[in-house]
C-alpha positions in Angstrom: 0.0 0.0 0.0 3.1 2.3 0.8 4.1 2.3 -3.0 0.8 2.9 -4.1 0.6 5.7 -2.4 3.6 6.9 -3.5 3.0 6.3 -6.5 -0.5 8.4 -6.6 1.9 11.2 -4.9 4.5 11.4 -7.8 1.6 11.4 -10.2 0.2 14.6 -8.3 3.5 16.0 -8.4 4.1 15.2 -11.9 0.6 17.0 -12.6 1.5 20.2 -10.8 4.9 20.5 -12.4 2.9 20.2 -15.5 1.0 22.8 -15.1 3.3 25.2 -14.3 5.3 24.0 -17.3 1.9 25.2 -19.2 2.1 28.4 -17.9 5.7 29.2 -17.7 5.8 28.2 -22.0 2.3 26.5 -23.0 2.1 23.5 -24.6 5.9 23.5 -25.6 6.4 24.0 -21.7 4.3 21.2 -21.1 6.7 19.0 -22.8 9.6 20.1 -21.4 8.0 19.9 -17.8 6.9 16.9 -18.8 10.4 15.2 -19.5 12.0 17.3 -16.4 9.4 16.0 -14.5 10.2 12.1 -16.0 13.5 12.4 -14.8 13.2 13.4 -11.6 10.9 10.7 -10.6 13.6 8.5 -11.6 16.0 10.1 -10.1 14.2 11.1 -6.8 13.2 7.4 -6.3 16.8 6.1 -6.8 19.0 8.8 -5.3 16.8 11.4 -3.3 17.7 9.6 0.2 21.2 10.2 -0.9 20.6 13.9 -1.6 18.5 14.8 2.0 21.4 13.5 3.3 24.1 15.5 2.0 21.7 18.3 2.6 22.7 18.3 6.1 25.9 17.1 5.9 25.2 13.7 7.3 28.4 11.8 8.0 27.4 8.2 8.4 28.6 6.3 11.7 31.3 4.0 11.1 31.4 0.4 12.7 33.6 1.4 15.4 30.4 2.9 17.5 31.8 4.1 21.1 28.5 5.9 21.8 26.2 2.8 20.9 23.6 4.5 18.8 24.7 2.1 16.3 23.7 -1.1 18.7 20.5 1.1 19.7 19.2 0.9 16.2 20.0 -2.8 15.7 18.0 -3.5 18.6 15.2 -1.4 18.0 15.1 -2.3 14.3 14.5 -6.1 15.3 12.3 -4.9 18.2 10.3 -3.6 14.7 11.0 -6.8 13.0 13.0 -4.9 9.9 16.2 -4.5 8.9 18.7 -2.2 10.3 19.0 0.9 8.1 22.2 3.3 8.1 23.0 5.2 11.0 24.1 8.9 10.0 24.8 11.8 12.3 24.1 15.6 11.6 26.5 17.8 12.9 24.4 20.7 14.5 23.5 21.7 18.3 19.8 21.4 17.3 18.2 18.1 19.0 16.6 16.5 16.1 16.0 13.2 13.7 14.5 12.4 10.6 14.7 9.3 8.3 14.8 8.5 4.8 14.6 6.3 2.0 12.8 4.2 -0.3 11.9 1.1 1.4 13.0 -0.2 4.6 15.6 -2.5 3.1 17.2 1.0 1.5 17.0 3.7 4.1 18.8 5.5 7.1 18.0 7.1 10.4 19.9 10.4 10.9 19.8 11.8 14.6 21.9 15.5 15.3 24.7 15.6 17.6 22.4 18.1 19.9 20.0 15.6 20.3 22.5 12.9 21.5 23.9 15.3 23.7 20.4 16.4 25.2 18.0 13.1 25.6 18.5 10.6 28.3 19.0 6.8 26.7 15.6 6.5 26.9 14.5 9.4 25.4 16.9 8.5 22.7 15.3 5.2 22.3 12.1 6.7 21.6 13.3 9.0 19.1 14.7 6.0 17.2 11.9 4.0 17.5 9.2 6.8 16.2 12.1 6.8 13.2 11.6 3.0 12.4 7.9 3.4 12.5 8.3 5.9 9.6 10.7 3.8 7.6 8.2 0.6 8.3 5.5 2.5 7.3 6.8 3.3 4.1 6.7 6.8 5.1 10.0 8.0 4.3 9.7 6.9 0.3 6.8 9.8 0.5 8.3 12.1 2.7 11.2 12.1 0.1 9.8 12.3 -3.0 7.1 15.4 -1.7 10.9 17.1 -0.4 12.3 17.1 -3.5 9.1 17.8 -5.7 8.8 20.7 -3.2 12.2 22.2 -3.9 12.0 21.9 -7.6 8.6 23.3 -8.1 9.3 26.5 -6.2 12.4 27.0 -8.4 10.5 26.4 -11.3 7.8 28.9 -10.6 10.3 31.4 -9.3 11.9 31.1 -13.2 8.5 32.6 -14.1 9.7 36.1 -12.6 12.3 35.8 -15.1 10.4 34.1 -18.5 7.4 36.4 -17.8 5.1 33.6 -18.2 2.6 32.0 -21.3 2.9 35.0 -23.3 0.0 33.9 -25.6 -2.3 33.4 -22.9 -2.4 36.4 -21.5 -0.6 36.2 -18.1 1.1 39.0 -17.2 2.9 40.3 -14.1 -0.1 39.8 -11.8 -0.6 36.0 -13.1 3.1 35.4 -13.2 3.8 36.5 -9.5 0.3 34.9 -8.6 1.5 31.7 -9.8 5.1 32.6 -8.1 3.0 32.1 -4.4 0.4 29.7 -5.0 2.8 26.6 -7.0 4.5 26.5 -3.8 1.8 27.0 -1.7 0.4 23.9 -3.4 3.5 21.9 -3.3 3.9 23.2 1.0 0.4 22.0 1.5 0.5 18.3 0.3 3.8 18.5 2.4 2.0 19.7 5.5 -0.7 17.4 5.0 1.3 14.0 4.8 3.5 14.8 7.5 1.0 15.5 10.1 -1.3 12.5 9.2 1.6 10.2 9.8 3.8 11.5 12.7 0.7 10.5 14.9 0.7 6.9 13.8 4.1 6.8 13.9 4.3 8.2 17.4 1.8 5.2 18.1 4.1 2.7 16.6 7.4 4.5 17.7 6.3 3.5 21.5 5.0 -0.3 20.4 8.6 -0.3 19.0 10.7 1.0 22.0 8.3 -0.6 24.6 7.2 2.9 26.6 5.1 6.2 25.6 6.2 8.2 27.4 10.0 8.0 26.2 8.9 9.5 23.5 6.9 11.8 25.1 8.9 12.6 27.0 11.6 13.5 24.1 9.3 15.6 21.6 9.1 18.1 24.9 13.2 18.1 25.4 13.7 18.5 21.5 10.8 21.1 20.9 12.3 23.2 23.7 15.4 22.8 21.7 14.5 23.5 18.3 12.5 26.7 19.5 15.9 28.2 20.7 18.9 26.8 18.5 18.8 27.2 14.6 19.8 24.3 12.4 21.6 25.8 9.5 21.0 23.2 7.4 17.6 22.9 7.5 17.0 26.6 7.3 18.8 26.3 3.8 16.7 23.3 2.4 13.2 24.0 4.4 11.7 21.9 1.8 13.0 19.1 3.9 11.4 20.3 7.4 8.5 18.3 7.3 10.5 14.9 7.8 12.2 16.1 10.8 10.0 14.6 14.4 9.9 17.8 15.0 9.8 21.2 13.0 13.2 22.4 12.9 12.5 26.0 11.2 11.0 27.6 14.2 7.4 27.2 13.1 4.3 28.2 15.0 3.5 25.3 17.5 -0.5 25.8 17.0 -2.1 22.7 15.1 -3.1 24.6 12.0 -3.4 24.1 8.0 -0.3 25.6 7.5 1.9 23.4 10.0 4.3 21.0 9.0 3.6 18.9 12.1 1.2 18.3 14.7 1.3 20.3 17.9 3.6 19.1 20.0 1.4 19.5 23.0 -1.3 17.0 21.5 1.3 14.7 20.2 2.0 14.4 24.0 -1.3 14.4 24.9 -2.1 11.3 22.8 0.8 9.3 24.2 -0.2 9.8 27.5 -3.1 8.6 26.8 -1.6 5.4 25.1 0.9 5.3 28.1 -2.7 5.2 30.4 -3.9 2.3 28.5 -1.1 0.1 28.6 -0.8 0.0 25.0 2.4 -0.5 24.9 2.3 -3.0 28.0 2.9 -5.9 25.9 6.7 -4.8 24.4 7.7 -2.5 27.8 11.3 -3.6 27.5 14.7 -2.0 28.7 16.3 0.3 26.1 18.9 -1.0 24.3 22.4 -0.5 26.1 25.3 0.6 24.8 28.7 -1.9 24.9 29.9 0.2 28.0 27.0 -0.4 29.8 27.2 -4.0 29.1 30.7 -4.4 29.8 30.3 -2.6 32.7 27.2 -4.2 34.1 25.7 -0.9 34.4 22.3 -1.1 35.9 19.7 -0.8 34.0 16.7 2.0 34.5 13.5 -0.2 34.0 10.4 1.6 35.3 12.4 5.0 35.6 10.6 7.4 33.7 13.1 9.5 31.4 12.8 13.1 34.0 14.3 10.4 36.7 17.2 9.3 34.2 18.4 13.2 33.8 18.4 14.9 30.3 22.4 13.8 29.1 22.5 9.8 29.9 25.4 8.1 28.2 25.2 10.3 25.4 26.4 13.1 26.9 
């Protein structure tokens, strides 16, 4: 069902870049937005995972792990019962995590440095978790391709300021800069509404995953505090890409309107307290994975602590 979806969103896509191909250069337009269009669905199915990544400068982590996020997502992953993706890091103070890729057998989980440095273990393991939910969801293949679509159709209608638009048909400086605000606007909404339909399901699956609610709950409250004060550089220059983030990363309003690319944060926590009240996720509560140090080490574990108790740093300080 993920590709079919997926599918029905490139087609969309495909038919908005059309139509700005129309009225950039009519028919001929068409044709050429037609063929641009062509190759970018080949090439954002294949390689756009790739190009998020190097959008933010993600350095992936080698084998050598010393902080264990590497063994967290192994763990987690078969918690999910799929296979582990690639592990990247984002260097930037923000706390904050998005994942990517086509399919669950090709895609990576990128967390920030600020994050690591800011959640407990088990904050972290919820993060991670509400990742892997995406990536089993098939989110991340439409999360992707609506980035990428996004970006180029607001550079293609920003050429309009430049080509003046279908001269034949009339459009003029009012219908070119029209078009200039609503072919974004367009391609911003389907963003806004994908990503807020599916970070509540996979905040609902993220805590099956990890075993606990209110990990994760108790992580969206650290990283939105976070995000609210620290800018992420990288995602201020590609905002196209901010709806894939758990959490808004461009300073957005926090109210739960039209034109935000998440949920509020507020009644994301709301719902997993909820979840937390009805034991849904009774049935997997498990430890969080543990790093090697903890293992060699025999490092007690925190079962039953909630993730205030286990301080804000953990081992990942």
């Amino acid at each position: 069902m993920g590709y079919v979806k997926t599918a029905m969103l490139m087609a969309a896509m495909t038919a908005l870049f059309l139509g700005i191909g129309y009225l950039l250069g009519g028919s001929g337009g068409a044709v050429i937005a037609f063929v641009v269009a062509a190759g970018m669905n080949a090439w954002t199915w294949w390689n756009s995972d790739k190009a998020v990544l190097r959008m933010h400068n993600a350095r992936p982590v080698g084998g050598q792990d010393p902080s264990g996020l590497s063994a967290m997502v192994r763990d987690l992953a078969s918690n999910a019962g799929m296979p582990m993706p690639a592990v990247y890091v984002i260097d930037t103070p923000q706390p904050n995590a998005f994942a990517t890729g086509r399919n669950p057998a090709n895609a990576a989980v990128a967390v920030t440095t600020g994050l690591m440095r800011s959640l407990s273990r088990e904050e972290l393991s919820g993060v991670v978790a509400h990742e892997l939910a995406h990536i089993r969801n098939h989110d991340t293949a439409i999360m992707t391709v609506t980035a990428t679509f996004a970006g180029a159709i607001s550079m293609l209608a920003n050429f309009a300021l430049f080509f003046g638009g279908r001269r034949e048909g009339g459009l003029g400086i009012l219908g070119t800069l029209a078009m200039m605000i609503v072919a974004p606007l367009a391609a911003a909404l389907v963003q806004m509404a994908i990503s807020r339909t599916r970070e509540y399901a996979a905040d609902k699956a993220g805590s099956e995953i990890c075993g606990n609610p209110m990990w994760l709950a108790s992580a969206l409250a650290r990283i939105q505090e976070g995000a609210a004060r620290i800018d992420n550089d990288s995602a201020e220059r590609n905002p196209a890409t901010a709806h894939m983030f758990i959490i808004n990363p461009l300073h957005a309003h926090k109210h739960d309107s039209l034109f935000s690319t998440h949920p509020a944060t507020e009644n994301r926590i709301a719902a997993l307290r909820e979840l937390a009240g009805q034991g849904a996720a009774t049935p997997a509560r498990r430890e969080p994975p543990r790093t090697p140090e903890m293992r060699a080490s025999n490092v007690p574990n925190t079962r039953g602590r909630s993730s205030s108790e286990s301080g804000p740093s953990g081992p990942w300080g």
